[in-house]
VOVO-551250 format. One record per residue (C-alpha): residue number from 1; residue in three letters; z, x, y. Coordinates in nm, 3 decimals. Layout:
// VOVO-551250
[rec NUM, "ala", [Z, X, Y]];
...
// end
This chain:
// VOVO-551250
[rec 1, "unk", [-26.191, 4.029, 4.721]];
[rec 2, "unk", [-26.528, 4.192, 4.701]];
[rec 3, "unk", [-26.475, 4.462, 4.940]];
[rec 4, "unk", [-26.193, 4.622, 4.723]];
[rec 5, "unk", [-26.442, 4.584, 4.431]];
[rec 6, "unk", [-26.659, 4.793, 4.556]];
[rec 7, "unk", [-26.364, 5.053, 4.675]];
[rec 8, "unk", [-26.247, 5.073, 4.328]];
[rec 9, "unk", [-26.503, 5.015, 4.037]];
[rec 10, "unk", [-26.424, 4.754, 3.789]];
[rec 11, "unk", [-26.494, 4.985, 3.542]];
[rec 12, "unk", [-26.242, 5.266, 3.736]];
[rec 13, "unk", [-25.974, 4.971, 3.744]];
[rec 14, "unk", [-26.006, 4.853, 3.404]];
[rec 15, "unk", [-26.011, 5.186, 3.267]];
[rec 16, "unk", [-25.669, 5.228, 3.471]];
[rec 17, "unk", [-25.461, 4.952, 3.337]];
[rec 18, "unk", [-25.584, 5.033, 3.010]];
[rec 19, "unk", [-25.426, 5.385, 3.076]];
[rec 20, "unk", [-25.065, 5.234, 3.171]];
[rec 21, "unk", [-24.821, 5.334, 2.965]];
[rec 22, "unk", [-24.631, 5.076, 2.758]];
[rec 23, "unk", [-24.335, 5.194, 2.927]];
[rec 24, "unk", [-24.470, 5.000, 3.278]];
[rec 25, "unk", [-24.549, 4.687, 3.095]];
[rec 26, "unk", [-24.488, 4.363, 3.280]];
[rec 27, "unk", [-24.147, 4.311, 3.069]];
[rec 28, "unk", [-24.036, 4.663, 2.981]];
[rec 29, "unk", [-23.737, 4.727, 3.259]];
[rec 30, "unk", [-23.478, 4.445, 3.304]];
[rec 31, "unk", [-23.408, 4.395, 3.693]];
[rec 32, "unk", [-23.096, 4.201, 3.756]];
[rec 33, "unk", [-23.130, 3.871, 3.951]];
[rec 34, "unk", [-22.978, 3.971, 4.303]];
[rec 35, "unk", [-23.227, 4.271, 4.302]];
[rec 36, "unk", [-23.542, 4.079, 4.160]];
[rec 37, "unk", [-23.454, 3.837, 4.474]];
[rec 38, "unk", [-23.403, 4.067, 4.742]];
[rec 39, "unk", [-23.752, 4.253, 4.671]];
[rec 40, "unk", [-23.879, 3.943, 4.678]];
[rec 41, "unk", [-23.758, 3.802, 4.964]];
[rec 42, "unk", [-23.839, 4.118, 5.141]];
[rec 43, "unk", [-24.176, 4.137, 5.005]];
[rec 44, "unk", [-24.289, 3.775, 5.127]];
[rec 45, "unk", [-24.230, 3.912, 5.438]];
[rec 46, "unk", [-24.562, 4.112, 5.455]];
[rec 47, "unk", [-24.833, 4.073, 5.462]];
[rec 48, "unk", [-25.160, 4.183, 5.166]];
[rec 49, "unk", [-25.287, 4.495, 5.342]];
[rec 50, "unk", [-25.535, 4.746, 5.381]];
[rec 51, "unk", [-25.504, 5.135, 5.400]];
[rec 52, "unk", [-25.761, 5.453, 5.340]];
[rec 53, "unk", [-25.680, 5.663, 5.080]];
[rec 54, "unk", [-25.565, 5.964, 5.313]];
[rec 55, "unk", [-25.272, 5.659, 5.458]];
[rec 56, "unk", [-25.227, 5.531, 5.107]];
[rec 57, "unk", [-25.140, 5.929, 5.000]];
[rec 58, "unk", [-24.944, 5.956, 5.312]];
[rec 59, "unk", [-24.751, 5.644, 5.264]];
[rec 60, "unk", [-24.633, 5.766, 4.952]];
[rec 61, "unk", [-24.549, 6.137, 5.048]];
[rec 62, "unk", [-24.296, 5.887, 5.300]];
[rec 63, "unk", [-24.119, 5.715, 5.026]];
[rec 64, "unk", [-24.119, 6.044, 4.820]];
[rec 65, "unk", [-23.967, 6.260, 5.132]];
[rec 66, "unk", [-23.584, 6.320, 5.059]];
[rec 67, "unk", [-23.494, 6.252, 5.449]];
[rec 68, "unk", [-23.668, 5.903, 5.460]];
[rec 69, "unk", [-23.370, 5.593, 5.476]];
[rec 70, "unk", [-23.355, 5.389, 5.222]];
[rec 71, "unk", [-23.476, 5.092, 5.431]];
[rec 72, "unk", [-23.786, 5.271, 5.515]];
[rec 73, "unk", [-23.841, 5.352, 5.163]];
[rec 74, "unk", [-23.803, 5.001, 5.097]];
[rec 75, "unk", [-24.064, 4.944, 5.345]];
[rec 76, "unk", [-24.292, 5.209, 5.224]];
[rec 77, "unk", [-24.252, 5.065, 4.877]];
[rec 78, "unk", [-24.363, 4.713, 4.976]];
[rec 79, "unk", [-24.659, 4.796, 5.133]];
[rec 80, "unk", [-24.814, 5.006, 4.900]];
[rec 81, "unk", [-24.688, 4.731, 4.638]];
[rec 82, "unk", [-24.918, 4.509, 4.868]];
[rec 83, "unk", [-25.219, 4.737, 4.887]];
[rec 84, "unk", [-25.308, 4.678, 4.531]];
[rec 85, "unk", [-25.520, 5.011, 4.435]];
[rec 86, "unk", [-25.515, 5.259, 4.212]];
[rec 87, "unk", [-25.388, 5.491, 4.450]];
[rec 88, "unk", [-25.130, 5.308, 4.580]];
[rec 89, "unk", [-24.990, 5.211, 4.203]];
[rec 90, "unk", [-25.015, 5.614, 4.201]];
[rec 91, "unk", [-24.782, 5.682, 4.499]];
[rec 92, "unk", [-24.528, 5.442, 4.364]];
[rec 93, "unk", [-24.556, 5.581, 4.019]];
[rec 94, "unk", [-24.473, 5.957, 4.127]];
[rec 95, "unk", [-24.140, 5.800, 4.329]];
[rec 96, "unk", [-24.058, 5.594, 3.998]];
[rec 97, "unk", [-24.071, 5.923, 3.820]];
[rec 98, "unk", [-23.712, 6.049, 4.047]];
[rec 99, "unk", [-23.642, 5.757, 4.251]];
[rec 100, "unk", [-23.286, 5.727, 4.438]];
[rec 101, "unk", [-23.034, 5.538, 4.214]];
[rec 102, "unk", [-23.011, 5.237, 4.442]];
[rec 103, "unk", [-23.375, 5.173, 4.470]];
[rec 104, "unk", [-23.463, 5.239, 4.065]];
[rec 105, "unk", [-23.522, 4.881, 4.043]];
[rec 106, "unk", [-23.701, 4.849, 4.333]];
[rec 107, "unk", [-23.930, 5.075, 4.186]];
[rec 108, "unk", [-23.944, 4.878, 3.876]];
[rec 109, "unk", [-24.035, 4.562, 4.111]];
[rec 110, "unk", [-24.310, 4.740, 4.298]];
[rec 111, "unk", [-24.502, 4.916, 4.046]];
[rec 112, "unk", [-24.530, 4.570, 3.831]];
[rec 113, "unk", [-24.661, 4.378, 4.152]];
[rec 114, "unk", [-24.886, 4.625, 4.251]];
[rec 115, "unk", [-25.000, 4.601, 3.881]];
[rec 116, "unk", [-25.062, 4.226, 3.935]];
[rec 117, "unk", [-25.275, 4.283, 4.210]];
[rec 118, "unk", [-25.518, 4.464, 4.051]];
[rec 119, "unk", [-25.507, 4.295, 3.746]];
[rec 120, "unk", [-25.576, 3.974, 3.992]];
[rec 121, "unk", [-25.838, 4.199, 4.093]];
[rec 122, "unk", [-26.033, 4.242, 3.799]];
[rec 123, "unk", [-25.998, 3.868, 3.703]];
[rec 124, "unk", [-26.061, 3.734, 3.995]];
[rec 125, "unk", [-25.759, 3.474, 3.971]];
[rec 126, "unk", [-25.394, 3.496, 4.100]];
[rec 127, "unk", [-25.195, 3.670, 3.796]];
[rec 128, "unk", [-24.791, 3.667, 3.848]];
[rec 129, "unk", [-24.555, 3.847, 3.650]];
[rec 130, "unk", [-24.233, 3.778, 3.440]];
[rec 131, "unk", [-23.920, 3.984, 3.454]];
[rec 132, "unk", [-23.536, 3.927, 3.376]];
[rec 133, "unk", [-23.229, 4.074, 3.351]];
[rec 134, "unk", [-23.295, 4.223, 2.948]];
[rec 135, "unk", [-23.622, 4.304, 3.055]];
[rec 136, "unk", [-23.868, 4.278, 2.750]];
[rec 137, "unk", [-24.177, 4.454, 2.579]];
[rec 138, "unk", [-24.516, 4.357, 2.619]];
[rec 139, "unk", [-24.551, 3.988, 2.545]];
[rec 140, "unk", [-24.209, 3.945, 2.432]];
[rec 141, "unk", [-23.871, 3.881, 2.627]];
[rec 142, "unk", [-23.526, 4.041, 2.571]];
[rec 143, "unk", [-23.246, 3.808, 2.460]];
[rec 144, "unk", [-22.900, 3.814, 2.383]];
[rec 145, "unk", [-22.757, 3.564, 2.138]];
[rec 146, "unk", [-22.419, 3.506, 2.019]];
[rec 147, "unk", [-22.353, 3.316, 1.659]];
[rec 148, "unk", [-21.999, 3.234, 1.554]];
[rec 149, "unk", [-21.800, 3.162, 1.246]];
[rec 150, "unk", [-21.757, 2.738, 1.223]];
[rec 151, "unk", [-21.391, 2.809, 1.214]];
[rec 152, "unk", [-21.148, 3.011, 1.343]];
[rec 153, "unk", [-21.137, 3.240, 1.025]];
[rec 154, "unk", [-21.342, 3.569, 1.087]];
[rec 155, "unk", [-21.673, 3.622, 0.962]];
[rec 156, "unk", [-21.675, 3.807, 0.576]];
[rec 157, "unk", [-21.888, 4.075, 0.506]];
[rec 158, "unk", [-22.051, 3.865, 0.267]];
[rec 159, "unk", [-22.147, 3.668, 0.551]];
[rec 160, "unk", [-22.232, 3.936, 0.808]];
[rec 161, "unk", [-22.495, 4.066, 0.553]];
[rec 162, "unk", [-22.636, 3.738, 0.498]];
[rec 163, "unk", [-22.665, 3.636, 0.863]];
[rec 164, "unk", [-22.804, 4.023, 0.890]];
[rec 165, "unk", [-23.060, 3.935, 0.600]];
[rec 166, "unk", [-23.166, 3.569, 0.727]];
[rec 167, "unk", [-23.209, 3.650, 1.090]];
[rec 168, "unk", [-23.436, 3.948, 0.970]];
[rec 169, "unk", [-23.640, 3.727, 0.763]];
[rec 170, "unk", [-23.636, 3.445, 1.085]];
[rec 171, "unk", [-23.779, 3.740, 1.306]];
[rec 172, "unk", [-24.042, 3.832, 1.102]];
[rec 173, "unk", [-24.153, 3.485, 1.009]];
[rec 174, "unk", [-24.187, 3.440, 1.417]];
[rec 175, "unk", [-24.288, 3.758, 1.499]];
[rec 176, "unk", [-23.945, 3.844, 1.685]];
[rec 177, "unk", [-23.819, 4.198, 1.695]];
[rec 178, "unk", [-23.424, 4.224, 1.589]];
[rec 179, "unk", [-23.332, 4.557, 1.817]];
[rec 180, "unk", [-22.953, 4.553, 1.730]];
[rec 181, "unk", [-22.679, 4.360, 1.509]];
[rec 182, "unk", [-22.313, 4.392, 1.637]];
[rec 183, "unk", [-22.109, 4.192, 1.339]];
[rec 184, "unk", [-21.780, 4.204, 1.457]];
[rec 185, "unk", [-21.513, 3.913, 1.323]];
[rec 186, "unk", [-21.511, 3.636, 1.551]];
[rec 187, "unk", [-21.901, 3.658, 1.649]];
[rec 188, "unk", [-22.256, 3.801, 1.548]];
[rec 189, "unk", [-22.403, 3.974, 1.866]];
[rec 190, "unk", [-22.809, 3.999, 1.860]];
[rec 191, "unk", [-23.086, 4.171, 2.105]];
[rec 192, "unk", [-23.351, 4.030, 2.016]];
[rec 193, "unk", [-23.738, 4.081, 2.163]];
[rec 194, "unk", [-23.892, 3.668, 2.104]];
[rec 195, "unk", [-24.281, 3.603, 2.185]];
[rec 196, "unk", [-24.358, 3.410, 2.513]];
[rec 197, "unk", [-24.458, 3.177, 2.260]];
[rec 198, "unk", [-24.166, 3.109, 2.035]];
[rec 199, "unk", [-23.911, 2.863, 2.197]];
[rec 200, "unk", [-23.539, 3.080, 2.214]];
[rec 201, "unk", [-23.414, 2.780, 2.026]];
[rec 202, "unk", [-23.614, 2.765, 1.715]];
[rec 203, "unk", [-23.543, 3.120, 1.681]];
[rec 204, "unk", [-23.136, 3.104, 1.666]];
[rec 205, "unk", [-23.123, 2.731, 1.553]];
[rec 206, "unk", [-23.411, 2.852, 1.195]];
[rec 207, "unk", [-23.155, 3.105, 1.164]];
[rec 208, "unk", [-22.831, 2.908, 1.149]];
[rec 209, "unk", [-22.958, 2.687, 0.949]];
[rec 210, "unk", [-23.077, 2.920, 0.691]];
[rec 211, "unk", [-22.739, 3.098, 0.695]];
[rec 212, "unk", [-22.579, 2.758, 0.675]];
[rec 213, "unk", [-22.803, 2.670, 0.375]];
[rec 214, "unk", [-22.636, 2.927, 0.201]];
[rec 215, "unk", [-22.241, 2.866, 0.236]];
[rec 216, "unk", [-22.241, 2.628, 0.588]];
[rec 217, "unk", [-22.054, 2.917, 0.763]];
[rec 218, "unk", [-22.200, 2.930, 1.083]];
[rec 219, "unk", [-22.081, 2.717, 1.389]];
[rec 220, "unk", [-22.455, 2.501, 1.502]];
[rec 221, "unk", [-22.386, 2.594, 1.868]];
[rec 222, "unk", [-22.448, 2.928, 2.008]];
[rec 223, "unk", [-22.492, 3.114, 2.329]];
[rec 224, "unk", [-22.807, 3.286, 2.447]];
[rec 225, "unk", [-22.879, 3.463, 2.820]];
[rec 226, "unk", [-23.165, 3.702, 2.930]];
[rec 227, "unk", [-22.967, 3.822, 3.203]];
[rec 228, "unk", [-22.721, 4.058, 3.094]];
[rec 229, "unk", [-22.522, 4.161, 2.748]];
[rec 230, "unk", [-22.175, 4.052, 2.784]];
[rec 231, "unk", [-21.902, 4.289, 2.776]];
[rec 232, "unk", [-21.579, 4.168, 2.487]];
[rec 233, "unk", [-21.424, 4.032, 2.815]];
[rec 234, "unk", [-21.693, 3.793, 2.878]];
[rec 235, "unk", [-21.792, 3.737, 2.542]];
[rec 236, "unk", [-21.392, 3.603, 2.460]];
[rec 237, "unk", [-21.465, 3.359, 2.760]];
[rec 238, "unk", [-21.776, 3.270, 2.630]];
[rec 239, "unk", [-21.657, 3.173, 2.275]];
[rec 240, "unk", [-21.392, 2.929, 2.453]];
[rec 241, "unk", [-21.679, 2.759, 2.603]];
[rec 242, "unk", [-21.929, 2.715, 2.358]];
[rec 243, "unk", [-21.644, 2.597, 2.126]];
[rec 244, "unk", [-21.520, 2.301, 2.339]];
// end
């Protein structure tokens, strides 16, 4: 650990992260399951490594390079992922900036373990990194919740405003962010950014009971992912199940 200290200044590396913009957070970019698995998989496959900074540069102009494959940009990728510099975090940066479709995500997955490294770095303890489907910001995670009517009758717009006004007042008491409402009749639809430190369920369960304090509207079970938002499809499905 000491020799890349003395590479790379504390100072230089601190100075770095400090630089990164919130748009690279940890959280920031959702990465689907099968994709978050594969990098990883592939990436346990290598090794931590070691390269100058003339092999680090040249590594990257690789993965930028239109006629590389996309296996060895996967490659590429990985082992500057694995370097854990400055430079390296660079190279992968620039490719993030106009990466091929397929391997966006990839990106996404490189540039936040390369992160981790240094961060590890600087701390001199192993730092890992969370990351789901929503994605999140900062220290808070991206979820999806769905709250329905207790009965089969449609939600009134009465009752969309006050499920609009108590889950606002829920999210602020917790410091949760509400990003969007979707009130449609048969279900409320929320994204909603909740602190690593709030539990999902006293987020959604505070605000059903508040609503319910005020007219005993809304059904007490719900569904809740941080995977993906379900299309009307899915969501139909998913109202069969969380009713039975």
């Amino acid at each position: 650990m000491l020799h890349k200290i003395m590479k790379e200044k504390y100072e230089d590396i601190q100075n770095f992260l400090d630089g990164i913009p919130d748009k690279f957070d940890i959280l920031e970019e959702g990465v689907d399951f099968q994709t978050q698995k594969e990098y990883l998989d592939y990436s346990h496959s290598f090794d931590l490594g070691e390269l100058t900074e003339t092999e680090t540069i040249n590594l990257g102009h690789i993965l930028c390079d239109t006629r590389t494959e996309i296996d060895g940009k996967k490659k590429a990728m990985t082992l500057l992922a694995h370097l854990g510099t400055i430079t390296a975090y660079r190279q992968i940066e620039k490719y993030y900036q106009r990466p091929d479709n397929d391997l966006r995500k990839w990106a996404v997955m490189a540039l936040q373990e390369c992160r981790m490294l240094l961060e590890s770095m600087l701390l001199d303890e192993n730092k890992g990194f969370i990351i789901s489907g929503l994605g999140g910001l900062k220290d808070k995670m991206r979820f999806y919740f769905l709250m329905l009517p207790v009965s089969d009758k449609p939600f009134t717009i009465a009752q969309k405003n006050i499920i609009k006004e108590e889950v606002n007042l829920v999210a602020n008491d917790l410091n949760c962010i509400v990003e969007t409402q979707d009130p449609a009749d048969k279900f409320v639809g929320l994204t909603v950014l909740v602190p690593m430190d709030v539990a999902v369920g006293t987020f959604i369960e505070t605000g059903i009971k508040k609503c319910n304090n005020l007219g005993g509207f809304v059904f007490e079970h719900y569904y809740v992912t941080n995977t993906d938002i379900p299309d009307l499809k899915e969501i139909e499905d998913i109202i069969k199940i969380v009713r039975e």
